[in-house]
C-alpha positions in Angstrom: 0.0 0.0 0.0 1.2 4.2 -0.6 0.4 6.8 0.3 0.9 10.8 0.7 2.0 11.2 4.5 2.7 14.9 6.5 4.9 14.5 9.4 3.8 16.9 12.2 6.3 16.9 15.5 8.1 19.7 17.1 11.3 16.9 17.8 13.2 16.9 14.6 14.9 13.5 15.6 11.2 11.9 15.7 10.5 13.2 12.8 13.6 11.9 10.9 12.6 8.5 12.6 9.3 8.2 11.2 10.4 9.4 7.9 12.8 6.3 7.7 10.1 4.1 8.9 7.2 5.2 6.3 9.9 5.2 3.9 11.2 2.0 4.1 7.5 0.8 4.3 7.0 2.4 0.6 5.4 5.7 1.6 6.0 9.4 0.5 6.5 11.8 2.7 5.6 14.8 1.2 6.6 17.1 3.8 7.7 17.8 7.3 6.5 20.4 10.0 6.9 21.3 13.6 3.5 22.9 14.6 0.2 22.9 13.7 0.2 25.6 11.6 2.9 24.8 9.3 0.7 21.1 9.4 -2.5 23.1 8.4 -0.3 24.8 5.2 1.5 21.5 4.0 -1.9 19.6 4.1 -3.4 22.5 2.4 -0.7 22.8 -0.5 -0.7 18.2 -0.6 -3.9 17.1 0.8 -2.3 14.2 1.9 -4.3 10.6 2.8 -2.5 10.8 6.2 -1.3 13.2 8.7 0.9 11.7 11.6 1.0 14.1 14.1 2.3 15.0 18.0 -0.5 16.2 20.5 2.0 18.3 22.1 3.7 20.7 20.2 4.4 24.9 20.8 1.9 27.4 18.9 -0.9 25.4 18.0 -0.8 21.5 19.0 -2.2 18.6 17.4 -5.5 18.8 18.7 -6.3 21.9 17.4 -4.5 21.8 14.1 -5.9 18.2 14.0 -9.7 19.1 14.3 -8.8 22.1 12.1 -7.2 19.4 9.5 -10.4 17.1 9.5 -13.2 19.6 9.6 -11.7 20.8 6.4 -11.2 17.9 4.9 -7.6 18.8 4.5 -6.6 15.2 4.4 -7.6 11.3 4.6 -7.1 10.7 8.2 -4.9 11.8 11.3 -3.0 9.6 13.7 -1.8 11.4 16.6 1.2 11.1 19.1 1.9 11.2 22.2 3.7 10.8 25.3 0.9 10.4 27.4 -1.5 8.2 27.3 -3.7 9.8 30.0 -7.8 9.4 29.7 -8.3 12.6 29.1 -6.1 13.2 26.4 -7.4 10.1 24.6 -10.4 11.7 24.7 -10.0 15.3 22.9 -7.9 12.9 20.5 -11.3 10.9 19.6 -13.4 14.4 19.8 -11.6 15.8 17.1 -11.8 12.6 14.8 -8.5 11.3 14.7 -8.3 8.0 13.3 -5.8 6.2 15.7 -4.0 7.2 18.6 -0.1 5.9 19.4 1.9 6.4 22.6 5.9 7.2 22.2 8.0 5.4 21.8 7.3 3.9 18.1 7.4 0.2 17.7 7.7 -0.1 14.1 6.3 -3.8 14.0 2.9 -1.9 15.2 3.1 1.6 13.5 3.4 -0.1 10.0 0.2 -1.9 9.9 -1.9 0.9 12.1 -0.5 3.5 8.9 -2.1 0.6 6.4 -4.9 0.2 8.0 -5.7 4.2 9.0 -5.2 5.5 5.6 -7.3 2.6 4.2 -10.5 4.3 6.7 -9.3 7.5 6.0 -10.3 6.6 2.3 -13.4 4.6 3.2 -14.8 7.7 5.3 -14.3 9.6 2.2 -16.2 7.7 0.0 -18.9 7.7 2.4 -18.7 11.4 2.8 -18.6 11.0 -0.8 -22.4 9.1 -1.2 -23.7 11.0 1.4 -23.0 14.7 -0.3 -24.4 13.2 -3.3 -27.8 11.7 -1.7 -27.7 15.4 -0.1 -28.2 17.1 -3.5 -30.3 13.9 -4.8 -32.6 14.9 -2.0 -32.5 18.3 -2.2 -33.6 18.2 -5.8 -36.5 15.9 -5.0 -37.9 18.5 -3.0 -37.9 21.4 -5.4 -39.0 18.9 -8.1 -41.7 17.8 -5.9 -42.3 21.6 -4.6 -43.0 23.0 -8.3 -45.4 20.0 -9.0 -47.6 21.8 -6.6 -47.3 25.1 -7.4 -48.1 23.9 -10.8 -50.8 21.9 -9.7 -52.3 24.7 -7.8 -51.9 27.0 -10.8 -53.3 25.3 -13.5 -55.8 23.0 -11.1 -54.0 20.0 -13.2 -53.1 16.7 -11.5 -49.5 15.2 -10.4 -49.1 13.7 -13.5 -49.5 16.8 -15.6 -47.4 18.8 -13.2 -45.1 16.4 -13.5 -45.2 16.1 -17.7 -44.9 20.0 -17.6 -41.8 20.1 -15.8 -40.1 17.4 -18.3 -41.3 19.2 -21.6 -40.1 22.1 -20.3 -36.7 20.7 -19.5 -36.4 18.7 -23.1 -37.6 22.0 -24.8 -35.2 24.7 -23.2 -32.1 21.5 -22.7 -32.0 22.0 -19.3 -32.1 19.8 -16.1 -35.1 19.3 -14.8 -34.0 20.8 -11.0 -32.8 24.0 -12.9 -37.3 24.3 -14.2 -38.1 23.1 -10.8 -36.2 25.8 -9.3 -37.2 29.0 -11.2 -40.4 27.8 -10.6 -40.1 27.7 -6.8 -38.3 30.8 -6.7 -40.5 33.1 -8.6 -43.5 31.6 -6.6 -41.4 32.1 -3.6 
């Protein structure tokens, strides 16, 4: 498996270490940074499928650049570092959606296959973002469709049907999508 990686630690020794891990593993590390904000800029410039990333670092840590990072879609999945592997900071790691959670000191053994298997959710949770924006706007068009066969209905006192048979002449005669009829019609009854 490959994959676009950001490393995000403010240790440049840790950092190096990883790189030679992911490396080795077959991955490309497309860049390097030692805050959050520098991690916000490189995922923004690579939209990487997976952002490995210390909790704490100075300026802005993971936590914050991490739910900044995922609520922007700014990459395919975040596993965060630590030290500590107190309850608390488990917690703000799962309440800003990071995919996986590791303590320091790497074992490489386990941090190979956790990589595999977080960028492999990180693209599943996509593609299910994916479906769902496009059911979204399936939806959304249903309604105005189903909204300007009764304003039509009420208009011309002509059944579903009719309202219906309007809206799809109209659409084949002016080579439009139906949803672009349905709306003017909802909007200038509106």
């Amino acid at each position: 498996m490959n994959g676009k990686i950001v490393i995000v630690d403010d240790e440049p020794i840790t950092r190096m270490d990883i790189r030679e891990m992911l490396e080795e593993a077959g991955y490309t590390v497309v860049g390097e940074a030692s805050d959050g904000f520098e991690a916000i800029e490189l995922c923004k410039k690579h939209l990487p499928d997976l952002v490995i990333m210390d909790v704490q670092m100075p300026i802005l840590d993971g936590l914050k650049a991490g739910k900044r990072i995922i609520s922007e879609q700014l990459a395919g999945g975040i596993i965060l570092l630590t030290a500590f592997s107190d309850k608390q900071t488990i917690e703000k790691a799962s309440s800003v959606g990071a995919l996986a959670y590791l303590v320091k000191p790497l074992d490489e053994k386990s941090f190979i296959p956790m990589v595999e298997v977080t960028i492999a959710k990180g693209k599943e949770i996509r593609k299910l973002e994916q479906n769902l924006s496009k059911l979204t706007l399936k939806m959304e068009e249903r309604k105005a469709v189903e909204k300007a066969k009764g304003i039509l209905m009420k208009e011309n006192g002509c059944t579903e049907e009719e309202a219906y048979q309007t809206l799809r002449k109209l659409s084949m005669d002016r080579r439009c999508p139906m949803i672009e009829i349905a709306s003017t019609i909802v909007i200038s009854y509106d």
